[in-house]
Structure formats: C-alpha cells, structure tokens
PDB file with SEQRES, HELIX, SHEET and CRYST1 records, atoms N, CA, C and O in Angstrom:
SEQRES   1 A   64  UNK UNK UNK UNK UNK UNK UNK UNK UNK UNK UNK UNK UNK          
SEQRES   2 A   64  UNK UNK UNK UNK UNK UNK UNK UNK UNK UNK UNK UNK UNK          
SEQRES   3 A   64  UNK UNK UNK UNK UNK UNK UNK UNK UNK UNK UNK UNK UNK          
SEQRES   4 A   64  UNK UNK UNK UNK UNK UNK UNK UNK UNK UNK UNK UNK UNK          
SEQRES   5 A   64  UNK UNK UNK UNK UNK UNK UNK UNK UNK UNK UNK UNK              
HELIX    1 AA1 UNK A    2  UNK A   25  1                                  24    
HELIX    2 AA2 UNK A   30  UNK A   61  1                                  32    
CRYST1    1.000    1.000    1.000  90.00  90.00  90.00 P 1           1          
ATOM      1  N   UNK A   1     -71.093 151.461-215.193  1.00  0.00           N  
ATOM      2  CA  UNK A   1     -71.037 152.605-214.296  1.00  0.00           C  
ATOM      3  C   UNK A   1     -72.177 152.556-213.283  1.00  0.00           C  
ATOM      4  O   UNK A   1     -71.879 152.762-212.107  1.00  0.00           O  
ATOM      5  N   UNK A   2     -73.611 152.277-213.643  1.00  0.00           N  
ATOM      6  CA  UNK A   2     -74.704 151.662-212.966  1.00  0.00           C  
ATOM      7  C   UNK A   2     -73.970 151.198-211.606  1.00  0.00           C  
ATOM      8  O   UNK A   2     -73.620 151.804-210.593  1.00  0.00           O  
ATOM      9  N   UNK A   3     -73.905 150.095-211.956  1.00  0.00           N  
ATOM     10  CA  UNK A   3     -73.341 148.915-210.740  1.00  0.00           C  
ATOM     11  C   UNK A   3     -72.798 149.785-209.906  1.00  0.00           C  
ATOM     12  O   UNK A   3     -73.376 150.064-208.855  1.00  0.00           O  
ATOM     13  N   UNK A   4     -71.687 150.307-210.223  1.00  0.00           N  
ATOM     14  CA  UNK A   4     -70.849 150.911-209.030  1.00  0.00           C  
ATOM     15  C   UNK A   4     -71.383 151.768-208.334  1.00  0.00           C  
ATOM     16  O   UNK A   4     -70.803 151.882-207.254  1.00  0.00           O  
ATOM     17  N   UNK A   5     -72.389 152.551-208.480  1.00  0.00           N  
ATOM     18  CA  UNK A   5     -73.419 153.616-207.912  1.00  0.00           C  
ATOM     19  C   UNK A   5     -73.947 152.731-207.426  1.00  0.00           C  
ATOM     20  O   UNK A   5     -73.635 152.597-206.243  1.00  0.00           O  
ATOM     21  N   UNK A   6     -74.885 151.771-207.928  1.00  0.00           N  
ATOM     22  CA  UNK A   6     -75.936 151.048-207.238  1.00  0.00           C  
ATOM     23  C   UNK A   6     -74.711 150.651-205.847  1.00  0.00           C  
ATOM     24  O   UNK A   6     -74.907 151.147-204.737  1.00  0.00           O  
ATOM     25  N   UNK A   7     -73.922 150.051-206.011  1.00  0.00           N  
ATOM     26  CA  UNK A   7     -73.259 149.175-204.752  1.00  0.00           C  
ATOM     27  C   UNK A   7     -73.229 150.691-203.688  1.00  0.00           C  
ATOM     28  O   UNK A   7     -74.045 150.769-202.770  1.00  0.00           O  
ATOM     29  N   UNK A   8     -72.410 151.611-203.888  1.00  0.00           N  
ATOM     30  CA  UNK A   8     -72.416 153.031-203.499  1.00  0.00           C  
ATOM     31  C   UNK A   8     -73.330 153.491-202.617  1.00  0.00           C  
ATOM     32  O   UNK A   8     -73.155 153.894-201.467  1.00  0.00           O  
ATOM     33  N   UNK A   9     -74.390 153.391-203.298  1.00  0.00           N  
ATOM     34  CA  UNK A   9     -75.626 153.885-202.757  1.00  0.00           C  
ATOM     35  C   UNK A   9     -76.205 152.397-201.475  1.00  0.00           C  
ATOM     36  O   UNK A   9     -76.693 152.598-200.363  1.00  0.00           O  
ATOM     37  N   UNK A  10     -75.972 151.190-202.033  1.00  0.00           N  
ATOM     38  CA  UNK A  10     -76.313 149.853-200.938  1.00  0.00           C  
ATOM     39  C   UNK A  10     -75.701 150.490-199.347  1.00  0.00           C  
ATOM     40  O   UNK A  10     -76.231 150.597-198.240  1.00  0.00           O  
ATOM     41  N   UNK A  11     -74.410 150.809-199.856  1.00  0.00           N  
ATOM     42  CA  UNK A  11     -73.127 150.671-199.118  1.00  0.00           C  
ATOM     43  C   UNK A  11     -73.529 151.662-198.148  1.00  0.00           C  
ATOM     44  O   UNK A  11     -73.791 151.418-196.970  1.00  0.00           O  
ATOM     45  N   UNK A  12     -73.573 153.033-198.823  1.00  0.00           N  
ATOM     46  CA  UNK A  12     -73.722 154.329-197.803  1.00  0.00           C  
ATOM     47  C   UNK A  12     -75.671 153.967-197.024  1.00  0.00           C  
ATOM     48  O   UNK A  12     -76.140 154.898-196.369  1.00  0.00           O  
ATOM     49  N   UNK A  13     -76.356 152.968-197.151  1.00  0.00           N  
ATOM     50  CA  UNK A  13     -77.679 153.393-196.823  1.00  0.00           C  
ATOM     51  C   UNK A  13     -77.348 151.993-195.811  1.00  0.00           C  
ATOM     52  O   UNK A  13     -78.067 152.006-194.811  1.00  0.00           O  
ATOM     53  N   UNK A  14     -76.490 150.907-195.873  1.00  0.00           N  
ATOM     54  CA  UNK A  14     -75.872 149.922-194.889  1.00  0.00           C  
ATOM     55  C   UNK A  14     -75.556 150.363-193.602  1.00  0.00           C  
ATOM     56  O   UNK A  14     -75.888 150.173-192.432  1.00  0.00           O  
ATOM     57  N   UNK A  15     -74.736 151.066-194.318  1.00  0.00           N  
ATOM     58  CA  UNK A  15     -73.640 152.295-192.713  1.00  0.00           C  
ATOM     59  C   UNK A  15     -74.692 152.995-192.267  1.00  0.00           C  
ATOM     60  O   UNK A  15     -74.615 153.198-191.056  1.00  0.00           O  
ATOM     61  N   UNK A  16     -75.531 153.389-192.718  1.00  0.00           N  
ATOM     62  CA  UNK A  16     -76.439 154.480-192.217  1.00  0.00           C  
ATOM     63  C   UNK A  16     -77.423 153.710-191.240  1.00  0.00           C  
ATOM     64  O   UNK A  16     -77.805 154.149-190.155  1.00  0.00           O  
ATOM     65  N   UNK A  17     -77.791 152.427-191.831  1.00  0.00           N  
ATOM     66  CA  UNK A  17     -78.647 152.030-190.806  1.00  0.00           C  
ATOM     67  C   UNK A  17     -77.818 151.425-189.196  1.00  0.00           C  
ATOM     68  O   UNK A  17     -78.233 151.492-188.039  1.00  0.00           O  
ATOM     69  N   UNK A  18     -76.601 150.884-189.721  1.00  0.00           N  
ATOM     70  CA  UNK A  18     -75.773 150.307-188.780  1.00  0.00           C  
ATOM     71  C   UNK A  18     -75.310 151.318-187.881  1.00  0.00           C  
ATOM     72  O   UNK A  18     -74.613 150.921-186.947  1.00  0.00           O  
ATOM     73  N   UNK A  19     -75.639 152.994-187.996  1.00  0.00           N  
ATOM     74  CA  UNK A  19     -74.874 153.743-187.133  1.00  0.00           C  
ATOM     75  C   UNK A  19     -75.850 153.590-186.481  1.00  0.00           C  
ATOM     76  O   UNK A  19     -75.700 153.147-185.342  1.00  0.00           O  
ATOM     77  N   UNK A  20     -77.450 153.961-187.062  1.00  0.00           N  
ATOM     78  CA  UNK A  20     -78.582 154.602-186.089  1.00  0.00           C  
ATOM     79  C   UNK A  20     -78.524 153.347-185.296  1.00  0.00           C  
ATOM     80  O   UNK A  20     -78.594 153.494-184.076  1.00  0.00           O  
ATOM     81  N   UNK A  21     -78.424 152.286-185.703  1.00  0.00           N  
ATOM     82  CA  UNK A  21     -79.050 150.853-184.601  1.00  0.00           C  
ATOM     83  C   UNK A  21     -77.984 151.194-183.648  1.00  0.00           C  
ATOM     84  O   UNK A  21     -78.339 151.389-182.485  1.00  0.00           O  
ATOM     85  N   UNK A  22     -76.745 151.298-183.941  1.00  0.00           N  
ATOM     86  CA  UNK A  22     -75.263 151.312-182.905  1.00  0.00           C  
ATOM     87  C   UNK A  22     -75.725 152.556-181.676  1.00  0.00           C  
ATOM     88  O   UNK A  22     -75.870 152.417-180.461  1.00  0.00           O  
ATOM     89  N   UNK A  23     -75.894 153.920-182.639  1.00  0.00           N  
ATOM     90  CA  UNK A  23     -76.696 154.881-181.499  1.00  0.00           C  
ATOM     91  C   UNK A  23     -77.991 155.043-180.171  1.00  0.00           C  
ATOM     92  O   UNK A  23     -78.070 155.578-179.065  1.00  0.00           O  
ATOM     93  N   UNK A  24     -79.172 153.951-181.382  1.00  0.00           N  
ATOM     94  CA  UNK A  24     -79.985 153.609-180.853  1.00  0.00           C  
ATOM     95  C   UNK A  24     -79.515 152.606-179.467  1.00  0.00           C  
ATOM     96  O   UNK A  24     -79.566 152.888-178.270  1.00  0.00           O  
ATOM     97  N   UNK A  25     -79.210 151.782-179.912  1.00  0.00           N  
ATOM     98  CA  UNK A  25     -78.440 150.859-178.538  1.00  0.00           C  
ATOM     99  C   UNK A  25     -77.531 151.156-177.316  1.00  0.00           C  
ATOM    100  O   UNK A  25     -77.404 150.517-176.271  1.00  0.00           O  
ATOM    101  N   UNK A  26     -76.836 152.488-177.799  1.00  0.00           N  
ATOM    102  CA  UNK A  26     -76.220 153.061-176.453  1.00  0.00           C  
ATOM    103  C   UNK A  26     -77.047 154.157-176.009  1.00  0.00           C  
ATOM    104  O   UNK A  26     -76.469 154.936-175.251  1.00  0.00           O  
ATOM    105  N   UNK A  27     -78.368 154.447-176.309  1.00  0.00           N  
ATOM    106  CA  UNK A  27     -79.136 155.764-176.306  1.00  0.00           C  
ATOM    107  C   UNK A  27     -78.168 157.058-176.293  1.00  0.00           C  
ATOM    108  O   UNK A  27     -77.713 157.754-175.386  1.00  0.00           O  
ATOM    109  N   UNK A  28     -78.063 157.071-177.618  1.00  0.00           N  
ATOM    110  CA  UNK A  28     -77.650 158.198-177.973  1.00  0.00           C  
ATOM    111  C   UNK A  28     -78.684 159.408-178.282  1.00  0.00           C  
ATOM    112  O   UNK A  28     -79.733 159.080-178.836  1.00  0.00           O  
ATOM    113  N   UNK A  29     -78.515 160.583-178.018  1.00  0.00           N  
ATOM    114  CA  UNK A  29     -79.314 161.434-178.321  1.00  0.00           C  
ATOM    115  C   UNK A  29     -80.233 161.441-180.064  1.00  0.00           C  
ATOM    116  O   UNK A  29     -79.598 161.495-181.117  1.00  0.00           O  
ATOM    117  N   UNK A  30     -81.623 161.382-180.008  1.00  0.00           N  
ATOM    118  CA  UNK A  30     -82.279 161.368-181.158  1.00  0.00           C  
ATOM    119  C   UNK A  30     -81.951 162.563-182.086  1.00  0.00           C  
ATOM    120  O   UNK A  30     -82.365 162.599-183.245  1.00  0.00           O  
ATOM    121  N   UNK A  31     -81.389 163.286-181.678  1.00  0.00           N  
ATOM    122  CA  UNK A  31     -80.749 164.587-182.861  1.00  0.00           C  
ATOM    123  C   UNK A  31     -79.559 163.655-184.264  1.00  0.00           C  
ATOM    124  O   UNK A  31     -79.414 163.661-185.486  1.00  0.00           O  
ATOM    125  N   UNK A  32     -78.932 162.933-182.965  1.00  0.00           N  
ATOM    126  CA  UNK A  32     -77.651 162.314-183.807  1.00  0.00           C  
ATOM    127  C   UNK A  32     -78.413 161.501-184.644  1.00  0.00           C  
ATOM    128  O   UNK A  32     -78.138 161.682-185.831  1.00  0.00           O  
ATOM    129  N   UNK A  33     -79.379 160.568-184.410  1.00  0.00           N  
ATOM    130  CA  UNK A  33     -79.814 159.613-185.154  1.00  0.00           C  
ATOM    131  C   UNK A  33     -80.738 160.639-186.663  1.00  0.00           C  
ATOM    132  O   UNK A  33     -80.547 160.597-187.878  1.00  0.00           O  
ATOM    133  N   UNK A  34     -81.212 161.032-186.254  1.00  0.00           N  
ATOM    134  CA  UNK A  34     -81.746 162.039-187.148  1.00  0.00           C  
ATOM    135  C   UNK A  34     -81.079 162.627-188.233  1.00  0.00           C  
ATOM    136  O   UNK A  34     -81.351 162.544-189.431  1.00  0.00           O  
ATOM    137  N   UNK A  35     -80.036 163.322-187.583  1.00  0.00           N  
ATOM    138  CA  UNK A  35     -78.734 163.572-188.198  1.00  0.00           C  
ATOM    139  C   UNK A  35     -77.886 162.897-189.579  1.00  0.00           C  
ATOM    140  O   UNK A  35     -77.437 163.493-190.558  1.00  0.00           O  
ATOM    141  N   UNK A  36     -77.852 161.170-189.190  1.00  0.00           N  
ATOM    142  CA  UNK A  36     -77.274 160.194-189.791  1.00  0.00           C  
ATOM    143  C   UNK A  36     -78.607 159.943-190.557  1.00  0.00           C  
ATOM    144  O   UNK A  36     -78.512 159.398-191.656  1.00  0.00           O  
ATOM    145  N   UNK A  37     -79.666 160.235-190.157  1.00  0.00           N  
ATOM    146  CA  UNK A  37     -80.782 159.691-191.531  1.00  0.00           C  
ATOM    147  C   UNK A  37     -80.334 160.819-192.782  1.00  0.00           C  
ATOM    148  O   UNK A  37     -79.995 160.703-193.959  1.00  0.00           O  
ATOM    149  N   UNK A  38     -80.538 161.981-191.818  1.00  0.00           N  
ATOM    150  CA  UNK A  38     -80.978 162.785-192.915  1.00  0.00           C  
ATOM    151  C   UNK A  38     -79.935 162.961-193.784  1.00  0.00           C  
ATOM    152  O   UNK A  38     -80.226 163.464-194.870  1.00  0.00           O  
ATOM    153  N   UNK A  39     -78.391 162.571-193.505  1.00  0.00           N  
ATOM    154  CA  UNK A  39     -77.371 161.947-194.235  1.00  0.00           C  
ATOM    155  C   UNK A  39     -77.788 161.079-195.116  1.00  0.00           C  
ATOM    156  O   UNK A  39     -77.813 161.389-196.307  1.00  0.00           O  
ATOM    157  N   UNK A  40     -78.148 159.956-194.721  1.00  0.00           N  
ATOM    158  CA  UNK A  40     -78.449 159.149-195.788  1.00  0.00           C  
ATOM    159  C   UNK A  40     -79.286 159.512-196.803  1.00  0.00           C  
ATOM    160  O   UNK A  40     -79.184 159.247-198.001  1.00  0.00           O  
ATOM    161  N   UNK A  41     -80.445 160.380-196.006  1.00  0.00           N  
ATOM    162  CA  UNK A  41     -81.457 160.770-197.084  1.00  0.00           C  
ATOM    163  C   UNK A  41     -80.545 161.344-198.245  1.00  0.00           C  
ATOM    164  O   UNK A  41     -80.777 160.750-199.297  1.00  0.00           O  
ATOM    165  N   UNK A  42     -79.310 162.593-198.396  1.00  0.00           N  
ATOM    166  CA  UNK A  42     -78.397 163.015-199.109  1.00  0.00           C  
ATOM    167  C   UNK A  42     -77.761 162.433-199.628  1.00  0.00           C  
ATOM    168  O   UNK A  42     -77.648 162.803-200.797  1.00  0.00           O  
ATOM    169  N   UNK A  43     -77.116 161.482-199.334  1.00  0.00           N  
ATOM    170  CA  UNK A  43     -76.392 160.572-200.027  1.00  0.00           C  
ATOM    171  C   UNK A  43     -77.278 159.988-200.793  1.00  0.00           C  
ATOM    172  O   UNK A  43     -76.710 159.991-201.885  1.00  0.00           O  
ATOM    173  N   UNK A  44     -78.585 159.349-200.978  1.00  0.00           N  
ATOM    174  CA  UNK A  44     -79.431 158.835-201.901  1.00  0.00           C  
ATOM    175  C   UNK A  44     -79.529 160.169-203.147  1.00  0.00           C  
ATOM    176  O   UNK A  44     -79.174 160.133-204.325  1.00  0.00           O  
ATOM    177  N   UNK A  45     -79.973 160.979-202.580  1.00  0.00           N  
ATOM    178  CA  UNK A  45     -80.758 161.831-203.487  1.00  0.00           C  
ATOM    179  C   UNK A  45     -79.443 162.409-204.275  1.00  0.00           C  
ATOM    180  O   UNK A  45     -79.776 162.908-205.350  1.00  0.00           O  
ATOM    181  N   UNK A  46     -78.172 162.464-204.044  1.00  0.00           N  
ATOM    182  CA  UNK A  46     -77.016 163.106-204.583  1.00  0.00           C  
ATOM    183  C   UNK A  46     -76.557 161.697-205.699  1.00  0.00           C  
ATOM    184  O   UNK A  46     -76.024 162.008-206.763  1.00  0.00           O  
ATOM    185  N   UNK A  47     -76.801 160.126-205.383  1.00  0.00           N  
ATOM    186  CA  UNK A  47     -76.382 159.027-205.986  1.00  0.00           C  
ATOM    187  C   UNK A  47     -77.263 159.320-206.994  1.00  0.00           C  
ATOM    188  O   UNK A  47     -76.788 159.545-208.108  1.00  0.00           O  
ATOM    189  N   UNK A  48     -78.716 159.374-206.796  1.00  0.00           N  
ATOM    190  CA  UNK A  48     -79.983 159.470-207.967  1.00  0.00           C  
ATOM    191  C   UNK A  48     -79.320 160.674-208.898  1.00  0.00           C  
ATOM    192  O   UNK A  48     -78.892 160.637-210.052  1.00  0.00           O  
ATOM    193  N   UNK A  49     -79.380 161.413-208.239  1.00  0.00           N  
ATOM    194  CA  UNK A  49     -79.312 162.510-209.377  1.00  0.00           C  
ATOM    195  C   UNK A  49     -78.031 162.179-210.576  1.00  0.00           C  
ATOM    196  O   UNK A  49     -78.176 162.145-211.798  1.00  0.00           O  
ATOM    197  N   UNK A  50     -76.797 161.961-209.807  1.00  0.00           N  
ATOM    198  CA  UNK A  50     -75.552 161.480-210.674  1.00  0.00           C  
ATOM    199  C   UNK A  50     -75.685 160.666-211.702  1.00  0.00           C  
ATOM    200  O   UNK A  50     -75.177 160.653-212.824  1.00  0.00           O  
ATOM    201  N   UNK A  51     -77.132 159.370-210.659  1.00  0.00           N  
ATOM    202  CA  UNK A  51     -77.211 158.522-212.340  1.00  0.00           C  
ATOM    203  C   UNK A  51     -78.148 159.224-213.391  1.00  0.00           C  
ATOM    204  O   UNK A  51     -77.725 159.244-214.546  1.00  0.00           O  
ATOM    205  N   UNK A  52     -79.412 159.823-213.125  1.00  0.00           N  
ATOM    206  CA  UNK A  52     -79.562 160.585-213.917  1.00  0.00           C  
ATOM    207  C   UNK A  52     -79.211 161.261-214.629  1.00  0.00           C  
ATOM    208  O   UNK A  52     -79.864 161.337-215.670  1.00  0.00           O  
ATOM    209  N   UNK A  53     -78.353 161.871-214.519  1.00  0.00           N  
ATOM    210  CA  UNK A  53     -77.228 162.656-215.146  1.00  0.00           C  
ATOM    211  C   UNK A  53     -76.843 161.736-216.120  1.00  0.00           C  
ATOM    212  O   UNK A  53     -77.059 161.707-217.331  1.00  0.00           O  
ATOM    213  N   UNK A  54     -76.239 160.994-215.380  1.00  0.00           N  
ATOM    214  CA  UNK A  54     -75.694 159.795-216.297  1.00  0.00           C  
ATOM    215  C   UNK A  54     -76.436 159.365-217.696  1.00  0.00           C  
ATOM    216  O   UNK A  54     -76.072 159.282-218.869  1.00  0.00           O  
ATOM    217  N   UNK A  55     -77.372 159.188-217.149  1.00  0.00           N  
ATOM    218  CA  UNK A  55     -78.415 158.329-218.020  1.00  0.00           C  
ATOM    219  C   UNK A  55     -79.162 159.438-219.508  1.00  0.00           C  
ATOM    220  O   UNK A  55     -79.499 159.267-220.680  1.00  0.00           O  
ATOM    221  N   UNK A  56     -79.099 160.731-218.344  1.00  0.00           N  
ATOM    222  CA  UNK A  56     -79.925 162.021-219.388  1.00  0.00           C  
ATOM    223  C   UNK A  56     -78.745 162.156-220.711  1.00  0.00           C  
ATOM    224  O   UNK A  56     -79.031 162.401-221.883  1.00  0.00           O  
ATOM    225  N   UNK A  57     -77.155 161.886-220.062  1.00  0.00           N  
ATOM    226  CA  UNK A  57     -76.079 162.276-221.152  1.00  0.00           C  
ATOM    227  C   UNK A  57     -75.604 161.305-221.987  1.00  0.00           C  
ATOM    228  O   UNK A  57     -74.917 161.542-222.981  1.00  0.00           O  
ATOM    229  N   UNK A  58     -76.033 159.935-221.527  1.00  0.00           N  
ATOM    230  CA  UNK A  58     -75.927 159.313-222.502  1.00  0.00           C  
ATOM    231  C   UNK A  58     -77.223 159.018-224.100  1.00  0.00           C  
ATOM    232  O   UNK A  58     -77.190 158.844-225.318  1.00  0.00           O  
ATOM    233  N   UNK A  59     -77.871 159.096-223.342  1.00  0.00           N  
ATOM    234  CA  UNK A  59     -79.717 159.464-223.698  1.00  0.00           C  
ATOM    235  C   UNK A  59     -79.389 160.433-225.150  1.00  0.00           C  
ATOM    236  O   UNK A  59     -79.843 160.294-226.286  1.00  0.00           O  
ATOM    237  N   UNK A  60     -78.473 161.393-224.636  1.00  0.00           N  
ATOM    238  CA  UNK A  60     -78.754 162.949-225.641  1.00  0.00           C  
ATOM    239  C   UNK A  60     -77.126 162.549-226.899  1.00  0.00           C  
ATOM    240  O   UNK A  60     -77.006 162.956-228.055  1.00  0.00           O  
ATOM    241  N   UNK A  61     -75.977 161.531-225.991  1.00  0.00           N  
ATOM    242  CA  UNK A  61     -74.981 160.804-227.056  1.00  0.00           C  
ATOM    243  C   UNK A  61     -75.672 160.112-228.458  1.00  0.00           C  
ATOM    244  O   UNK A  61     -75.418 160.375-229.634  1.00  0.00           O  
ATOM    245  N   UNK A  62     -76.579 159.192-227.926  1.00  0.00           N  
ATOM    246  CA  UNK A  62     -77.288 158.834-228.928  1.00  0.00           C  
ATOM    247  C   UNK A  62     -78.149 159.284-229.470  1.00  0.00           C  
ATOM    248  O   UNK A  62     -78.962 158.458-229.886  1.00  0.00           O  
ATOM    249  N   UNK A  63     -78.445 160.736-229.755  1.00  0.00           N  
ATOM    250  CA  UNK A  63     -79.305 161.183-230.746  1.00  0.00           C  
ATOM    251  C   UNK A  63     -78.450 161.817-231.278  1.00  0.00           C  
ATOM    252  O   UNK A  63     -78.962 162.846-231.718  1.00  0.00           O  
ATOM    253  N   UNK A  64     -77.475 161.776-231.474  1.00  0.00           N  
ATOM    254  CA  UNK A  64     -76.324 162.991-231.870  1.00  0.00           C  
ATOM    255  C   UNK A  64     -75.637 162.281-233.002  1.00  0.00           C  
ATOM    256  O   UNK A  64     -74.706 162.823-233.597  1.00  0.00           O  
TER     257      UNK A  64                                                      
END                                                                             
C-alpha cells in the first residue's frame, strides 16, 4: 500500500513542478504559480497523513 502512495505523492509533486516551470515560461501571473505550490504543498501533507494513518492502524492491529 506504501508504494502506491509513495508513487502518488512522486506523481502529484512531478505535475506540480511541471505546471509552475510551464507557467513560469509563459509568465504567467505569480498568484497562479503560488497557487499550484500551495496545491502541492496539500497534496503532500493529505498523502503523509493517509500513510500515517495507515501505519498508526496497522501499528494498533498488532497489539490486538
């Protein structure tokens, strides 16, 4: 289950850099680029937490 998050998380922080460079290059307004970070920043912190989750419920399977 790892893996597939990890790729997930590669994947969405890939696109994220490939928009800002794409924006950056047609000078797009710095709001948008900002915008798409602070996306990514969410998408990280929403992937972390899931595996945590993950990890806290399997963690509490095996003491059970």
């Amino acid at each position: 289950m790892n893996d597939g998050l990890r790729l997930m998380a590669v994947a969405s922080q890939l696109v994220g850099f490939i928009i800002i460079f794409l924006l950056r290059t047609y000078d797009v307004a710095i709001f948008w680029q900002g915008t798409v970070l602070g996306l990514m920043l969410c998408s990280a912190l929403l992937i972390w937490l899931f595996r945590r989750y993950a990890r806290n419920k399997k963690l509490l399977d095996r003491h059970r």
